[in-house]
N, C-alpha and C positions, 0 to 999 in steps of 0.2 A: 545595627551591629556592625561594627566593621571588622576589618582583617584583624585576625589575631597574629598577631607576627610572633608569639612563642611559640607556633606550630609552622609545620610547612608552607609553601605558597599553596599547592596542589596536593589535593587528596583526592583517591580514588571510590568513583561506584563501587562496591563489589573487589575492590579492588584494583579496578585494571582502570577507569574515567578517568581524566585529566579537567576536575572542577577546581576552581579557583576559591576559595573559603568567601572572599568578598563579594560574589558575586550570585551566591547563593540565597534563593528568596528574593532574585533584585535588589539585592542591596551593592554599592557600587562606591566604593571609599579607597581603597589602592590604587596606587600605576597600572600595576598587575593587572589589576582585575580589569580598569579602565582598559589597558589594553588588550587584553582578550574579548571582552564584549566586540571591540573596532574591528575583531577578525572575523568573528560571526557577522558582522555587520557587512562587511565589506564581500566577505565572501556567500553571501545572500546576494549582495545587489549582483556580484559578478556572475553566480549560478543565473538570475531572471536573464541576462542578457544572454546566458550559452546558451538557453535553451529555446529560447525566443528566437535566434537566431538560427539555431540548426533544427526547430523542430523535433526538439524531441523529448517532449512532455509526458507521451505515453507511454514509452518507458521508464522514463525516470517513476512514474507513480507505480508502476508496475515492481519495477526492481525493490524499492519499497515496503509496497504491500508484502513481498513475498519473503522479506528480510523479519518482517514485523507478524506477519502469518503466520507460522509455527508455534505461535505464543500458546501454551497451558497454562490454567491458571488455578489448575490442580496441584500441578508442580511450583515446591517453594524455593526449590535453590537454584542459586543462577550460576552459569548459564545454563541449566538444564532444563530449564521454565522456557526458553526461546524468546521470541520479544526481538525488539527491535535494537539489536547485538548487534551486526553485520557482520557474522558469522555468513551472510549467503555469499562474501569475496571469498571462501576456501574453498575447497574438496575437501566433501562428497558433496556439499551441499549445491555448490552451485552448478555441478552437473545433474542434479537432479532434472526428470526429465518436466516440471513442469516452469526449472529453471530454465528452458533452452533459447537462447539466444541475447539471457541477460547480463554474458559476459563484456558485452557492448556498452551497459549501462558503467558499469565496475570501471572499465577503461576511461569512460567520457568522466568517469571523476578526480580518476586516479591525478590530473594537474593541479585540482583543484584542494587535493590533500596535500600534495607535496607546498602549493604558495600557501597555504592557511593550515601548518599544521596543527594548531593549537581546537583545530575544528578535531573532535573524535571521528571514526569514521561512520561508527553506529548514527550521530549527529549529521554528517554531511548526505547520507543516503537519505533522510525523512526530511530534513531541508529539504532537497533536490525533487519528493515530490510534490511539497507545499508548493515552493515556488514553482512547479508545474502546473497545477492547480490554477492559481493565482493569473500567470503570466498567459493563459488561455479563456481567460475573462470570467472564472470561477469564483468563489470566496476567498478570503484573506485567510488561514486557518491558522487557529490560533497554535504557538508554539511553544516550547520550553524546550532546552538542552541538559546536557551535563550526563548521555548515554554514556554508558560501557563499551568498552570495544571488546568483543570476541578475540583470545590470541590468534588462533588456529584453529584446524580445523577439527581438533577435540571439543569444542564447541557447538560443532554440527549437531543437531538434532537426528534423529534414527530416521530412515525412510519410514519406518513402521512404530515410530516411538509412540504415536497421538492417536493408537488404536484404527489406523488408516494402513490399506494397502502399498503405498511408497506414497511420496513428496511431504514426509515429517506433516500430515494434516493438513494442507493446500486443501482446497475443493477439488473436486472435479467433478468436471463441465457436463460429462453423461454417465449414464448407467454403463457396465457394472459400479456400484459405490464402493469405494475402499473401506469403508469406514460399516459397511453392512447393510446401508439401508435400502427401503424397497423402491424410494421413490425420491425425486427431488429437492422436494419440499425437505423430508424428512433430513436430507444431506444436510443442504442447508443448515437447517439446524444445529444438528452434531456437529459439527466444522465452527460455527458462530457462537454457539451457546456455550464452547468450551473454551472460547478466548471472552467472554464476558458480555457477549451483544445479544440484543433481543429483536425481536422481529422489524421495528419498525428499523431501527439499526443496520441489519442487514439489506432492509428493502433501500436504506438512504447509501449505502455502500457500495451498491450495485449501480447507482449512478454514476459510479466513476466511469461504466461503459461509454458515455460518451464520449469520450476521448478512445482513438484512436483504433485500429483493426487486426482481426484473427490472422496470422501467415500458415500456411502448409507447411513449411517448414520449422517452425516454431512449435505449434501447438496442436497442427492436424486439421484445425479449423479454416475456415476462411472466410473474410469479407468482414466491412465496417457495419456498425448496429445503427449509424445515425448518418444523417445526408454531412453533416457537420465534424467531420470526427477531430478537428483539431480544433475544437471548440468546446469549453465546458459549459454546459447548459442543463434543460431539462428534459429536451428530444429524446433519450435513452426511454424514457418514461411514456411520452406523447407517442411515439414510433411503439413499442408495445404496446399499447394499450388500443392504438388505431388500429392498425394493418391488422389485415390477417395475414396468419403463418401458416406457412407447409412445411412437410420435410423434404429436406433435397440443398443443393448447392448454391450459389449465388450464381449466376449466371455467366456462361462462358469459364468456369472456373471447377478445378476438380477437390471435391474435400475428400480428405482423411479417414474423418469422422462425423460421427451422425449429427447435424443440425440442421436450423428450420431458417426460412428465405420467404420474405414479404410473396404471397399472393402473387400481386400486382405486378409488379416490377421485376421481382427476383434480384434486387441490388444490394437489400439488405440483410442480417443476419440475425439471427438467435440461436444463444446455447440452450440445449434443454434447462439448464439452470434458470437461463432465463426467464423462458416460457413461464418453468414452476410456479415464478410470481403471481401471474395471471389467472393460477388452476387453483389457489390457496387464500381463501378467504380472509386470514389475517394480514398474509402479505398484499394483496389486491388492495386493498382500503387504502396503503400508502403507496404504492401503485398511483392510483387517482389524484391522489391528492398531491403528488409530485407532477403528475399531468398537467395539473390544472392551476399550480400556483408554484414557480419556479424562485421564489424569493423563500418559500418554507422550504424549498429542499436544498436550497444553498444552506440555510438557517443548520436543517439537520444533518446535514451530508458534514458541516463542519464540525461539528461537536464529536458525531461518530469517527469523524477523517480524523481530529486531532487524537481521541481514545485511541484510534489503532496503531497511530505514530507514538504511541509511550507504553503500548504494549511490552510488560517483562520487565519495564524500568522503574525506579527509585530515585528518591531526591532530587527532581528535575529542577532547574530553575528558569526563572524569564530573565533573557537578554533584551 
């Protein structure tokens, strides 16, 4: 199908996306379209090398998740469905408090919107943490574009919209649950089940912990989960499922908030959420099996990673 040229070049998601008609479904027959594909292209290879360069993968996948987090899948209309809008660059949202210190992230993109504007910005945050991902010696995760952009900040999701105590349905990391529940496990769930994941889903999404570490200042938390934290790997899984945990701090270091620190060492960290994995018989089985075989959890860590980068979103296409 190529471009129909009795309509526009560009039509919108929802109204607000800047897709190109021919490039829709990978089909590629325009200038146009030719050349918007070159921007996403271009502005991929040049996100792998900022971030390669400055280190800083774990935010980028961070700022991401939490843009694409709020997704209900309860809710039909957008952007009240949440998803991956990039509604987290406005107020209230990106002051939320379990957004804190992702204004850093929003900053390190903002040049990268300005040279490729034809990149949406919804699109340039889920790039930025594929190619985190990637560029950290993880899987390739597969992509598609053609998000919405959030205008403002009337697109923010409620602190309390997702039947959660504040962060519009974020997890959190310890009891008390916002969301009501008695126990971790059970959070989990409620949090996951209501953007469309199921257990195994969840336990492969949780591998993103290998990358990178808790700040006090940030989160209340503190310390890295893996000896390797700017490495994408399966250690998140191995380091769980080996050590044993205590509660208490990482050593020499003061937390915040309640979590657990290898035995042994005291170098490493777990959030109770963590832990949960290990106490939950459906989640434990993929637990092990991401232990023990690091090419199956690249396998499903991708397919889940790519679901949650199109969370909220419609008619995506492959560049």
């Amino acid at each position: 199908i190529l471009a129909q040229a009795s309509k526009p070049a560009f039509v919108g998601q929802e109204g607000a996306a800047r897709v190109p008609y021919s490039v829709r479904g990978s089909v590629r027959g325009s200038p146009a379209a030719m050349a918007h594909i070159a921007e996403y292209v271009a502005c991929k290879k040049e996100l792998m090398e900022f971030i390669d360069k400055n280190n800083c993968a774990p935010i980028m996948v961070r700022v991401a998740w939490h843009d694409s987090g709020n997704y209900d899948k309860r809710i039909a209309e957008w952007p009240a469905r949440g998803g991956a809008n990039a509604s987290i660059r406005f107020d209230p949202e990106i002051n939320f408090g379990a957004n804190a210190g992702l204004t850093k992230a929003v900053a390190f993109l903002k040049p990268f919107k300005a040279k490729f504007p034809a990149v949406s910005w919804a699109d340039l945050i889920q790039m930025g943490s594929a190619c985190a991902i990637e560029v950290t010696g993880g899987p390739a995760i597969p992509m598609k574009y053609g998000r919405a952009d959030a205008q403002d900040g009337s697109a923010c999701p409620g602190e309390t919209s997702r039947g959660t105590a504040g962060n519009a349905g974020l997890p959190d990391a310890k009891p008390p649950f916002g969301c009501g529940a008695s126990d971790p496990a059970t959070h989990l769930r409620t949090i996951f089940y209501r953007m469309g994941f199921d257990d195994q889903e969840i336990v492969a999404l949780s591998g993103a912990h290998a990358l990178g570490r808790c700040h006090a200042d940030a989160s209340g938390f503190v310390g890295k989960w893996t000896p390797t934290p700017t490495t994408f790997n399966n250690l998140y899984f191995v380091v769980l499922k080996n050590h044993a945990w205590e509660e208490g701090c990482v050593k020499g270091e003061t937390c915040k908030n309640h979590q657990y620190r290898d035995v042994e060492e005291q170098q490493l960290m777990m959030l109770p959420t963590d832990i949960a994995l290990t106490k939950d018989k459906s989640f434990m089985k993929w637990v092990d099996k991401y232990a023990g075989d690091q090419q199956a959890f690249f396998v499903d860590f991708s397919k889940a990673f790519s679901k949650l980068l199109e969370n909220g979103t419609k008619d995506l296409y492959t560049v």
